[in-house]
C-alpha positions as CSV (number, residue, x, y, z in Angstrom):
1,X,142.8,108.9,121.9
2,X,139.4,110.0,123.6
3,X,137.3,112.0,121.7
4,X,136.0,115.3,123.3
5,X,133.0,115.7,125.0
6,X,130.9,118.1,123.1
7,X,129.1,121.3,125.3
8,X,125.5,119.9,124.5
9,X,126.1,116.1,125.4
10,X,128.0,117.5,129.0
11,X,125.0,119.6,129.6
12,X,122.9,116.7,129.5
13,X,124.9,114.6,131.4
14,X,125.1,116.8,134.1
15,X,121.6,117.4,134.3
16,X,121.1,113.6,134.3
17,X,123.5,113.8,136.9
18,X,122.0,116.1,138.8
19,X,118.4,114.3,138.7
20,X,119.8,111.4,139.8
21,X,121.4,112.8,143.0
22,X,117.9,114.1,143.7
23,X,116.3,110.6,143.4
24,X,119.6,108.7,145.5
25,X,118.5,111.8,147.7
26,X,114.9,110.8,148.4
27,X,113.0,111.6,144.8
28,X,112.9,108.3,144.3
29,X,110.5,107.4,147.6
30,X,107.8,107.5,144.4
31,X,108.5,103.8,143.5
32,X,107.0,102.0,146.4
33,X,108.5,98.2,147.3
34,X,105.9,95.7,148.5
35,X,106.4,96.2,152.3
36,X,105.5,99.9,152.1
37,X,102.2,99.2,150.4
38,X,101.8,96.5,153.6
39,X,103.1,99.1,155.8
40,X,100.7,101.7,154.5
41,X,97.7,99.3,154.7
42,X,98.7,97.9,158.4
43,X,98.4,101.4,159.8
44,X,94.8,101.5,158.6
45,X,94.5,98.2,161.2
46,X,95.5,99.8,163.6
47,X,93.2,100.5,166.8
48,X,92.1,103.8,167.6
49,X,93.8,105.2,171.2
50,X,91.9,104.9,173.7
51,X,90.3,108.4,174.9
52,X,87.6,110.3,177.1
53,X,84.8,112.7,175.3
54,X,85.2,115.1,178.3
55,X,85.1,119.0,178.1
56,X,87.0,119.1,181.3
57,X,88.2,116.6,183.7
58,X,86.7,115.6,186.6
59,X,86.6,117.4,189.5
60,X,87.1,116.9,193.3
61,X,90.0,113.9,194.4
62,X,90.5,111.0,192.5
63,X,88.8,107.9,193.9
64,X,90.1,104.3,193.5
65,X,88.0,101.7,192.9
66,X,88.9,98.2,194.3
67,X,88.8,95.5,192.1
68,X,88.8,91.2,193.1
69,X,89.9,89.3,190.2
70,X,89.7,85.3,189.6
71,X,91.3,83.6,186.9
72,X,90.4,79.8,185.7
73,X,92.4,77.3,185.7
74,X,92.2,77.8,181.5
75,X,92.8,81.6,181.6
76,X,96.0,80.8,183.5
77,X,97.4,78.1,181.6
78,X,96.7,80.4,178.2
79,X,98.2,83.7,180.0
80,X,101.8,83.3,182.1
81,X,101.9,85.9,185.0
82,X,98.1,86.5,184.6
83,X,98.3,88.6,187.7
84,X,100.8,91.4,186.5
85,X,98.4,91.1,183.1
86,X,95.5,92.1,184.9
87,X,97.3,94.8,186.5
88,X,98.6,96.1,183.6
89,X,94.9,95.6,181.9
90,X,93.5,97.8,185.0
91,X,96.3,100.2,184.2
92,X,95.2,101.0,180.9
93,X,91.6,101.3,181.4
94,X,92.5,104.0,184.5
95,X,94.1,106.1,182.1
96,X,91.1,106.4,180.0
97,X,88.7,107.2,182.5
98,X,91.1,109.1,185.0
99,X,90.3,112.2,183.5
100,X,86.9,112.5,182.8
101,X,85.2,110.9,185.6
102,X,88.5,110.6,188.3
103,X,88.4,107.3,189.1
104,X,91.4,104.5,188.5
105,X,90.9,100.9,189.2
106,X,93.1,98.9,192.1
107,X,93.2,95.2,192.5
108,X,92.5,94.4,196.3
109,X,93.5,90.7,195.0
110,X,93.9,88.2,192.7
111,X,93.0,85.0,192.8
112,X,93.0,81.1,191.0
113,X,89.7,80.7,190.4
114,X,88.7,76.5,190.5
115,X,85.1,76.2,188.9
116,X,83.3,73.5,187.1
117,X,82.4,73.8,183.7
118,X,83.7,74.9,180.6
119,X,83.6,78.4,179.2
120,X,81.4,78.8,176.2
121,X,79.2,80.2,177.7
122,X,79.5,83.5,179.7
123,X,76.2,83.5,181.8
124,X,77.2,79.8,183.2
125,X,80.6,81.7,184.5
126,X,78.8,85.1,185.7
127,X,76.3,82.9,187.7
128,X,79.2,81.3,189.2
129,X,81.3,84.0,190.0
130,X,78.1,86.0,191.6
131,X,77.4,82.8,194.1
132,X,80.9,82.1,194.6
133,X,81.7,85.9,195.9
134,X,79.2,88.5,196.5
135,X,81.4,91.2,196.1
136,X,80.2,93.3,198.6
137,X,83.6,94.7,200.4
138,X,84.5,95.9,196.8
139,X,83.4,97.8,193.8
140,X,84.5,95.5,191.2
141,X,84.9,91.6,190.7
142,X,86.4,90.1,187.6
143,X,85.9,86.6,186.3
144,X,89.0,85.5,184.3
145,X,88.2,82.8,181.5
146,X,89.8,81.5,178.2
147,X,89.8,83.3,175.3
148,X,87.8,81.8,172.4
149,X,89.1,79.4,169.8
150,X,87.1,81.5,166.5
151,X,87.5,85.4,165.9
152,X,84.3,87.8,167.0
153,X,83.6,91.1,167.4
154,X,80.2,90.6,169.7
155,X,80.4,91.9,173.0
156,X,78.8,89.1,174.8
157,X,81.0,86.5,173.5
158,X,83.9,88.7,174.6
159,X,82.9,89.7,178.2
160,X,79.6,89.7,180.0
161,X,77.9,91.6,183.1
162,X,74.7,92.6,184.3
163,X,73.1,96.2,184.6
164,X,73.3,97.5,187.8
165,X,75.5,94.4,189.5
166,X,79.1,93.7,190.6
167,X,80.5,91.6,188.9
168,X,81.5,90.8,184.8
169,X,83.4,88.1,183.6
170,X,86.0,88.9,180.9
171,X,87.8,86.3,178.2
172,X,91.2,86.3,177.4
173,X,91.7,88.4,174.1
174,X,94.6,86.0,172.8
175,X,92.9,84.4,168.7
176,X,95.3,82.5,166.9
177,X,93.1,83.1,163.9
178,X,93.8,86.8,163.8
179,X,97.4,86.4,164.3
180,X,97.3,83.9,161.2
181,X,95.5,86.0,159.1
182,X,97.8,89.0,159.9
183,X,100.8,86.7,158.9
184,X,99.2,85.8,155.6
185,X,98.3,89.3,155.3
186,X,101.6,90.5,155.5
187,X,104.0,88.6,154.2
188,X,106.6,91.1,153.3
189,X,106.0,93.1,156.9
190,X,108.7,92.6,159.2
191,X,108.3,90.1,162.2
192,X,108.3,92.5,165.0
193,X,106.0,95.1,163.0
194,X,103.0,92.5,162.2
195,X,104.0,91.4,165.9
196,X,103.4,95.1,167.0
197,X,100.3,95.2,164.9
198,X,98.6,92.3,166.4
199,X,99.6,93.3,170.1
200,X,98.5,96.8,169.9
201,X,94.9,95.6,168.5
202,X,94.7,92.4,171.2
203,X,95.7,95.4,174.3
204,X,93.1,98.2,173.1
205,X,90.2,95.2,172.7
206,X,90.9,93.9,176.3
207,X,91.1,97.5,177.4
208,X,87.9,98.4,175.4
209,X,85.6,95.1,176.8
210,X,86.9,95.9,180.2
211,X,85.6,99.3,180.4
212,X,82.6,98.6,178.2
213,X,81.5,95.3,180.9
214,X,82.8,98.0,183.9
215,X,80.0,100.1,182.8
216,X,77.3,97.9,181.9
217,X,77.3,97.6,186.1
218,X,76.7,101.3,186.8
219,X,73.4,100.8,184.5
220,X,74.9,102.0,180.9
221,X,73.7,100.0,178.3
222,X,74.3,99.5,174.6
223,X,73.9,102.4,172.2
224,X,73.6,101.7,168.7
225,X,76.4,103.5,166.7
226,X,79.3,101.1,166.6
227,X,81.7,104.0,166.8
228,X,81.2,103.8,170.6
229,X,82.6,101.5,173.2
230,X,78.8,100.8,174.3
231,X,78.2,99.3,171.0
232,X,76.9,95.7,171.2
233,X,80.0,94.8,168.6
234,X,83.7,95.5,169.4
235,X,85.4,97.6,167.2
236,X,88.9,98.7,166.5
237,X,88.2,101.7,165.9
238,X,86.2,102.6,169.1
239,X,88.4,104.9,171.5
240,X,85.5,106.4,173.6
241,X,82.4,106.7,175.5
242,X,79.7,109.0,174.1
243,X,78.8,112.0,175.7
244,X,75.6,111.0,176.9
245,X,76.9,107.5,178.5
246,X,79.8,109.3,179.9
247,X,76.9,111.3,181.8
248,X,75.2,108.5,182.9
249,X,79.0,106.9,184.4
250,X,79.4,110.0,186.0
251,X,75.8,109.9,187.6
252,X,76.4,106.5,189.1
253,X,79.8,106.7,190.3
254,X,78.1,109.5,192.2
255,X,76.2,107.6,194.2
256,X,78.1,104.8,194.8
257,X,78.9,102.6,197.0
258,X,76.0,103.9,198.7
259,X,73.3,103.4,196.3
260,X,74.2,99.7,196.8
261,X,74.3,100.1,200.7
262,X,71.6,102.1,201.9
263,X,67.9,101.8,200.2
264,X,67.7,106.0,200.4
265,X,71.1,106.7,198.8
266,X,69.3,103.6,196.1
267,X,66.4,105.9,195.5
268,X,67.9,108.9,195.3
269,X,70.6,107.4,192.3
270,X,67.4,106.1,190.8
271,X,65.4,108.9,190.7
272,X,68.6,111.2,189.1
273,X,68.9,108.8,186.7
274,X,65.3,108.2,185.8
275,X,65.2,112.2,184.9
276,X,68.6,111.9,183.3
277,X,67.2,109.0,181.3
278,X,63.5,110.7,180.3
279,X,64.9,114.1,179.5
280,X,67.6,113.1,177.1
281,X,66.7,112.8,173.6
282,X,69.3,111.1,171.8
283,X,68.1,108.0,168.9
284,X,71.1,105.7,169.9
285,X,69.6,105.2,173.4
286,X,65.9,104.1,172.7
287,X,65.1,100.3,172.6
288,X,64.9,97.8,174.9
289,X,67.7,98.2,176.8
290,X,66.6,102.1,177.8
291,X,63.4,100.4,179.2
292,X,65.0,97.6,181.0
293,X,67.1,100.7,182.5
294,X,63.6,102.5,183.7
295,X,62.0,99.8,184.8
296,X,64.8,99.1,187.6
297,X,64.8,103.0,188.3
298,X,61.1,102.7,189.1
299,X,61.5,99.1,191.3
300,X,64.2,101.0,193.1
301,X,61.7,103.9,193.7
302,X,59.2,101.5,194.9
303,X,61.5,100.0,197.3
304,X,61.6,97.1,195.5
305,X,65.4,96.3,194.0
306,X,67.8,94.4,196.3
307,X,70.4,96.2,197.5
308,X,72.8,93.2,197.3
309,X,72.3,89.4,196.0
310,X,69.4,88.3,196.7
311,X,68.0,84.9,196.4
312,X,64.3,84.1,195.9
313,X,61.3,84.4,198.4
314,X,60.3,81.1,198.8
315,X,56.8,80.5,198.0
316,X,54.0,80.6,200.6
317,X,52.1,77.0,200.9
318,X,48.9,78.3,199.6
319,X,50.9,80.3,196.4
320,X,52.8,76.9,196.0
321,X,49.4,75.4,195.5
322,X,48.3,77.8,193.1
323,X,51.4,77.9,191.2
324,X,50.5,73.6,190.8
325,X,47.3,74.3,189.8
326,X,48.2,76.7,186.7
327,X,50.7,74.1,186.1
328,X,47.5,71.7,185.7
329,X,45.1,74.4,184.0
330,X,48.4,73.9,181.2
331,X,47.8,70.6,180.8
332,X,44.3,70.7,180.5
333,X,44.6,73.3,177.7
334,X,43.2,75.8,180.1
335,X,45.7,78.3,178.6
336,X,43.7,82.0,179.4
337,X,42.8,80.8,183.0
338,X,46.2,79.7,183.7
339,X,47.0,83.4,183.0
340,X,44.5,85.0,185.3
341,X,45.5,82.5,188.0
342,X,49.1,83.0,187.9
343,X,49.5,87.4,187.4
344,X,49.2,87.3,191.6
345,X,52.4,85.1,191.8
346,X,54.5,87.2,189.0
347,X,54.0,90.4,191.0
348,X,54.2,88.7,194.5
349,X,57.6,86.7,193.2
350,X,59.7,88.6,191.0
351,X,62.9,86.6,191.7
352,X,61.1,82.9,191.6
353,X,62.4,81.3,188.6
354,X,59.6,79.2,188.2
355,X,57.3,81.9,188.5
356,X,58.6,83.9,186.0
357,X,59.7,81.5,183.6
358,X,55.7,80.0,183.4
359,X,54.9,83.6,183.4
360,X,56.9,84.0,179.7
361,X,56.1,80.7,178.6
362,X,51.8,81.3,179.3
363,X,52.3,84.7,177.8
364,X,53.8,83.6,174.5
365,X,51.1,81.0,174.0
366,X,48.1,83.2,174.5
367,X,49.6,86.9,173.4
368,X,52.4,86.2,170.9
369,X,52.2,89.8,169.2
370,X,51.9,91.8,172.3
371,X,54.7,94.2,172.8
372,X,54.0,93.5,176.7
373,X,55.1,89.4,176.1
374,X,58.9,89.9,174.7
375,X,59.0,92.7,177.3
376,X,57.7,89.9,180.2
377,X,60.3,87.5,178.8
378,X,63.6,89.7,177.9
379,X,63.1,90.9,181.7
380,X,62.5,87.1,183.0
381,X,65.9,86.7,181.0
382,X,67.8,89.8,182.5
383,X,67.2,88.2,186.0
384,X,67.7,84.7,185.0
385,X,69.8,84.4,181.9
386,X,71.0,80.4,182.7
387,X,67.2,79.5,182.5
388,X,67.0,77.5,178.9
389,X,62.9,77.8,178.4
390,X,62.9,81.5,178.9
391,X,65.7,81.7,175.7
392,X,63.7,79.5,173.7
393,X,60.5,81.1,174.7
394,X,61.8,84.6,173.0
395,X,63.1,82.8,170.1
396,X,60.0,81.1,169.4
397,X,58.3,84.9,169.6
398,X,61.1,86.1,167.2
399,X,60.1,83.2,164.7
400,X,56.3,84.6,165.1
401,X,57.3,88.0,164.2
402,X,60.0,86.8,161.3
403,X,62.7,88.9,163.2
404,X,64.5,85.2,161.4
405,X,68.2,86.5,162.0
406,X,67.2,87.5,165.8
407,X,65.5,83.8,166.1
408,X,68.8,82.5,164.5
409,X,71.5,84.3,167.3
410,X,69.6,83.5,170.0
411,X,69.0,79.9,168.9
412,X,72.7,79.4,168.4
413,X,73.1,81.2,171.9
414,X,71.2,78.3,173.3
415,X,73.1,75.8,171.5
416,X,75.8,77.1,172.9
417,X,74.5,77.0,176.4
418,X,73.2,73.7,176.3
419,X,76.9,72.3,174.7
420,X,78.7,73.9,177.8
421,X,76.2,72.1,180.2
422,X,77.3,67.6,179.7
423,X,74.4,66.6,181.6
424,X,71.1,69.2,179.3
425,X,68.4,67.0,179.0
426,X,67.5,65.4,175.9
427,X,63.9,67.6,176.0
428,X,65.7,70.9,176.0
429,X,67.8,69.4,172.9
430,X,65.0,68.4,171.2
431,X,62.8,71.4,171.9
432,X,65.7,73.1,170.3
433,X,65.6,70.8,167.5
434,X,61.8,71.8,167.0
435,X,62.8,75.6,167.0
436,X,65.7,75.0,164.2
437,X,62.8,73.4,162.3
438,X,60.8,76.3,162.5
439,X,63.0,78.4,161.7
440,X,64.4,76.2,158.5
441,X,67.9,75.7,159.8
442,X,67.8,72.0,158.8
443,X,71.8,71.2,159.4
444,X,71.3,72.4,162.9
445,X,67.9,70.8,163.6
446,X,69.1,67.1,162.5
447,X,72.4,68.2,164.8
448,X,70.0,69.0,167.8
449,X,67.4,66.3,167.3
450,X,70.4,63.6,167.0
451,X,71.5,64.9,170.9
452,X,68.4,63.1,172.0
453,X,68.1,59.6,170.7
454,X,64.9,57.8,171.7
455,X,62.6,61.1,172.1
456,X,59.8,61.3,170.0
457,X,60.5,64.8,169.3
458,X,63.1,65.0,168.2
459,X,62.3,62.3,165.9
460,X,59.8,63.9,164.0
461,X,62.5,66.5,163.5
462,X,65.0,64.0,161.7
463,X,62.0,62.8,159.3
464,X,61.3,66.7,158.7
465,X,65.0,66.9,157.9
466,X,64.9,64.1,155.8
467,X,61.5,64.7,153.2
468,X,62.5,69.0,153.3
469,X,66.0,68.0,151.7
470,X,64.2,65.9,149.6
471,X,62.3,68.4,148.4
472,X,64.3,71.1,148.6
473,X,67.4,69.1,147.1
474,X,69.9,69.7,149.8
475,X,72.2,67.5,150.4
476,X,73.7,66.7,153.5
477,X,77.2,67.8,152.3
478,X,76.4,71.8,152.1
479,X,79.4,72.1,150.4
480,X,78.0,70.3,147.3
481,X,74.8,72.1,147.3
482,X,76.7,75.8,148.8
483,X,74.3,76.6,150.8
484,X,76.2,76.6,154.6
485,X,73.9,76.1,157.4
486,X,74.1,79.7,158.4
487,X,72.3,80.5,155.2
488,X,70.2,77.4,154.7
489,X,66.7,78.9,156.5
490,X,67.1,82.4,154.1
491,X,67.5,80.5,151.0
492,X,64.6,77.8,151.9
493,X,62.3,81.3,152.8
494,X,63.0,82.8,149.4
495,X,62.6,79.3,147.5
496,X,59.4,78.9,149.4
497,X,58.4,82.9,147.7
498,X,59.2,81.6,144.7
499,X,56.8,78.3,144.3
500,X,54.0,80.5,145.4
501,X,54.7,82.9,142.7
502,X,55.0,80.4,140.2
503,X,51.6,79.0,141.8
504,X,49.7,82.5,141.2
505,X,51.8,82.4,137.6
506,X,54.1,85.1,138.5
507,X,56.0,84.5,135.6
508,X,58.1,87.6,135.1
509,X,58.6,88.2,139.1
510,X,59.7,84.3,138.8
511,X,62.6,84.8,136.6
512,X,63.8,87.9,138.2
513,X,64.1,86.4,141.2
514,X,65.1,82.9,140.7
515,X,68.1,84.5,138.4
516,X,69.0,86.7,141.4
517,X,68.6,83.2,143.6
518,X,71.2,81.4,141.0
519,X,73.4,84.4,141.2
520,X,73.7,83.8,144.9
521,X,73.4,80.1,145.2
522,X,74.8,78.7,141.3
523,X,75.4,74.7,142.8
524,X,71.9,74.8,144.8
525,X,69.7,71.8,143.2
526,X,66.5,73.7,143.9
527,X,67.6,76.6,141.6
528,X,67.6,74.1,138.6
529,X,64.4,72.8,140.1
530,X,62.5,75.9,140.0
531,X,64.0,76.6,136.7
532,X,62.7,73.1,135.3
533,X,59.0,74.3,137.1
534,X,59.4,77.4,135.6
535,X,60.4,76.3,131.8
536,X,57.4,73.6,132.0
537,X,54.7,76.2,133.1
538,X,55.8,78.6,129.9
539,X,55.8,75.2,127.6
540,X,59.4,74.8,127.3
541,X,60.0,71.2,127.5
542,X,63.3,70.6,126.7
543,X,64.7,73.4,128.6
544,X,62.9,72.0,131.4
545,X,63.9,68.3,131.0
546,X,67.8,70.1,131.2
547,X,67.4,72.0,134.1
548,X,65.5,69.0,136.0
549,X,68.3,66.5,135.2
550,X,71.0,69.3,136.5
551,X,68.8,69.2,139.9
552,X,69.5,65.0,139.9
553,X,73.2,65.4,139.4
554,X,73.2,67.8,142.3
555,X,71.4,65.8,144.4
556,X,69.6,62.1,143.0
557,X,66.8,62.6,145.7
558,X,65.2,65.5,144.7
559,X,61.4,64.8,144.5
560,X,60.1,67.6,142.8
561,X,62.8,66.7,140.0
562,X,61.7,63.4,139.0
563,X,58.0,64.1,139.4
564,X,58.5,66.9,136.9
565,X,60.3,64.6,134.7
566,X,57.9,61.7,135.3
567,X,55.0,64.4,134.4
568,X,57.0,65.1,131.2
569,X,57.8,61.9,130.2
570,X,54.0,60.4,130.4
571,X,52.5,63.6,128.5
572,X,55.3,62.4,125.9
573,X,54.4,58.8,125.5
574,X,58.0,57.7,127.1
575,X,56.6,55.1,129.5
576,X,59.4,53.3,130.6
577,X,60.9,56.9,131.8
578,X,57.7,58.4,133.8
579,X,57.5,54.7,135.2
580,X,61.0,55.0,137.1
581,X,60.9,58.9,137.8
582,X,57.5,58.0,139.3
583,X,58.5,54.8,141.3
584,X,61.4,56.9,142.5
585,X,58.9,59.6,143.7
586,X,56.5,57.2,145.8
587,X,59.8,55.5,147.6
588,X,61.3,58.7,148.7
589,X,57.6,60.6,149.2
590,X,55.6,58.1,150.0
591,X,53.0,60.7,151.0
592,X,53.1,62.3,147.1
593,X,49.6,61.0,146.6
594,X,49.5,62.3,142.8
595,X,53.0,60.7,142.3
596,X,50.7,57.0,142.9
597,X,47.8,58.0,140.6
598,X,50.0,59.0,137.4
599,X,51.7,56.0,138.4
600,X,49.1,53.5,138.4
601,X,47.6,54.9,135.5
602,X,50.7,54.1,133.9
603,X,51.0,50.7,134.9
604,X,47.3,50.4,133.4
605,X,48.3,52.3,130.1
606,X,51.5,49.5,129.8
607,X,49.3,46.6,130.6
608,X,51.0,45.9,133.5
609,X,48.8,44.3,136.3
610,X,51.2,42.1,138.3
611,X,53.1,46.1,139.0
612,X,49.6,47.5,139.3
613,X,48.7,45.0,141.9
614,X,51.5,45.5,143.9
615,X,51.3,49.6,143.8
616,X,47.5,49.2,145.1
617,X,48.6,46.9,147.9
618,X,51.2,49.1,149.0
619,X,48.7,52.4,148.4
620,X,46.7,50.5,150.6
621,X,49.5,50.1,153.2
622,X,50.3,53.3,153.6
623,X,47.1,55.3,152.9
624,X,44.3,52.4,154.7
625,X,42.2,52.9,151.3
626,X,42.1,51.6,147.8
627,X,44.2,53.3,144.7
628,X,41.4,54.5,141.8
């Protein structure tokens, strides 16, 4: 027989009842299964939509602007139907710029595009498409090319165009890596949702470049608060123009096509925009970029910007004379009259190539710190951005003025360039090898220098290479030492800080640093190097013997490491010990002219000639005089 329920236990029940009904109801949406955590975190992914930064829209009729497109033969085998693509791309874009400035994009046609070459590098393609069609019936033409293999957020890896031209090349926006790393991101997220995900942020950056390459041709340049779409680096999470670019797109839509057409309606958009570009103060629109801006507004007031393409004045026969002899007044060292003697050709020839190119290169030998030089050579560059010497030429002034991670881009840049082109001289590779040197990047500079066997240059690179990871103990396996080649030039800089601190007996500055070093770089050989230098100076031998013989495990050819421990080992009477760490010293540095004496002096010390004779021959050998 069941017993009875008592009054207190069906209370309870029924409350429990009752909260259970509310939970099975939606209470219990507090305990959260894995997907809803990926959910939650995929919506923070998500791209911003696209918008305008308008007060009103535009007024008057809606214009359309015509737009020739050329695809690769790569874009097309990465995107099927690239032509409705590109439609739809244009689509999107008109929606966001409808409004505010009333103008949608049309394609007048679309077309394969057969070109030599392959697509690294996005000047290469924009030089192509520019001589291949002037564009000069419509307001737009598009280069199609393939997307790249590696993620990046840089504008000019992702599109390119020039200020005030009519043409931009675009990449495909398809990156296997960011669909794998969504996947592994989000492995409990649904198929179509991560899908979704990855679709909606590939459409919003292809919109996004578009618009921001469309503009860089009605003169808008980068502004430098990445929440906007002129930012040099794409963002998810841009969805509009700033106020101030969107008044400089709406002055240049103004007076075109005809500012491109007719050298009064030219004059008349460059002097608007001059004022526009004087009288508004805004922080994000100062630099370089601003200036490059005015100085076309002021050739355009002097009559003196093309309307269309144009290609270079040739040079008279008495200028082509002149330009040999600066050539010669180079050669002969003749640097400062070179310069007077070629001024008269940089202002007569603007678009020579030759001209201009000399013009940086004579400027960054004899005015290195002049504001006026990088401004002669970033201009040289905006006009001829294929032209090899003028890149290296403003890297070079970067690596005067220790702007290192501007040197470091634009060297890579060239790299890049140079890889795209089969047929680059061995010179411009080994000239690039130098400029890795410089700027300590020794991974990249053996790289460079081993693209041009047999020159002399680049030779001297590849013994550089060799005695600085000698002395710096890096291997050439960065992944034993940990220090990648993006990062080998910073950490050389700070080790070089370091040894002249220990030099002046900066002692305490010393260990704060070099622990701060070890933080960052634990498996680098010169940390326990510096460490062994550093326990020596304050008197702490065995410390220092430890540290040393860490630095040989990590890398047996550290020079510094065995003379330290040859140092210790003689000052210790251990003969037979300084006597290899020395010999070991003189074979890999043979110019460690300290590393011979303490040597020889221990050879004399053990009594042993027939090793003493033999060091003094080969002193002799490499040094033409005799070993004291």
């Amino acid at each position: 027989m069941a017993r009875p329920v008592s009054p207190r236990l069906k209370g309870a029940l029924c409350a429990l009842f009752t909260l259970l009904v509310l939970v099975l109801a939606g209470g219990g949406g507090c305990v959260k299964r894995p997907v809803d955590y990926e959910r939650e975190y995929a919506k923070t992914l998500a791209p911003k939509r696209l918008e305008n930064t308008s007060q009103a829209p535009a007024s008057g009729p809606r214009r359309t602007l015509r737009v020739r497109v050329y695809a690769d033969a790569d874009y097309r085998s990465q995107v099927l139907r690239w032509q409705p693509a590109i439609e739809a791309q244009l689509r999107r874009a008109s929606a966001v710029v409808e409004g505010p400035l009333g103008v949608v994009f049309e394609v007048d046609s679309a077309r394969n595009w057969d070109r030599a070459g392959s697509s690294q590098d996005l000047d290469v393609a924009l030089n192509q498409l520019e001589a291949l069609d002037p564009g000069e019936d419509v307001d737009l033409v598009i280069g199609l090319v393939s997307a790249l293999p590696i993620f990046t957020t840089s504008h000019h890896q992702l599109g390119m165009a020039r200020l005030f031209g009519r043409h931009c090349v675009l990449r495909g926006m398809d990156n296997p890596e960011e669909s794998k790393a969504l996947l592994s991101m989000f492995k409990h997220l649904p198929d179509a949702e991560r899908e979704a995900l990855y679709r909606e942020r590939k459409l919003h950056k292809e919109t996004s470049v578009l618009l921001h390459e469309w503009a860089h041709t009605l003169g808008v340049f980068h502004v430098q608060d990445s929440q906007w779409m002129m930012s040099p680096g794409y963002e998810p999470s841009q969805a509009a123009f700033a106020p101030q670019t969107q008044q400089h797109l709406v002055l240049s839509l103004r007076h075109l096509p005809q500012g491109r057409r007719d050298r009064e309606a030219q004059q008349t958009w460059a002097r608007e925009l001059k004022a526009l570009l004087t009288n508004t103060v805004w922080p994000d629109w100062e630099g370089p970029e601003k200036e490059s801006a005015l100085a076309w507004t002021e050739r355009a007031l002097a009559g003196r910007e093309p309307l269309g393409p144009e290609p270079a004045t040739p040079l008279l026969p008495a200028d082509r004379r002149r330009l040999d002899e600066v050539l010669a007044l180079d050669k002969q060292g003749r640097v400062e009259v070179a310069v007077q003697q070629l001024e008269p050709l940089v202002q007569r020839y603007p678009r020579d190539e030759q001209v201009q190119v000399m013009a940086c290169y004579l400027a960054v030998r004899t005015a290195p710190k002049l504001p006026a030089t990088r401004e002669r050579c970033e201009g040289a560059i905006t006009r001829f951005p294929h032209q090899v010497p003028l890149l290296m030429n403003l890297a070079a002034l970067h690596l005067q003025s220790e702007n290192h991670g501007e040197a470091q881009a634009l060297l890579l840049k060239i790299r890049q360039h140079l890889e795209s082109q089969p047929e680059s001289p061995a010179e411009q590779w080994a000239a690039l090898a130098g400029l890795f040197r410089n700027a300590a990047c020794v991974t990249w500079a053996e790289q460079a220098a081993a693209k041009a066997p047999g020159n002399a240059e680049a030779a001297q690179v590849l013994t550089w290479a060799t005695q600085t990871r000698r002395w710096k103990a890096l291997p050439v396996d960065t992944g034993r030492s940990g220090v990648s080649a993006d990062r080998e030039g910073g950490f050389i800089r700070a080790a070089k800080a370091l040894e002249t601190q220990l030099e002046q007996g900066a002692m305490g500055k010393v260990r704060t640093q070099l622990a701060a070093l070890s933080k960052e770089y634990p498996r680098a050989g010169l940390v326990q190097v510096l460490q062994c230098e550093l326990q020596l100076r304050s008197g702490q031998l065995g410390p220092a013997r430890t540290a040393c013989r860490k630095a040989l495990a990590a890398h047996e050819e550290s020079v510094h490491a065995h003379f330290l421990l040859g140092w210790m080992a003689a000052n210790t009477r251990a003969g037979q010990e300084a006597r290899t760490h020395l010999e070991r010293v003189v074979t890999l540095e043979p110019a460690h002219t300290d590393a011979w004496k303490m040597l020889a002096e221990q050879y004399r010390t053990a009594g042993k000639s027939n090793e003493l004779k033999d060091l003094q021959e080969r002193y002799r050998t490499q040094f033409a005089r005799e070993l004291r």
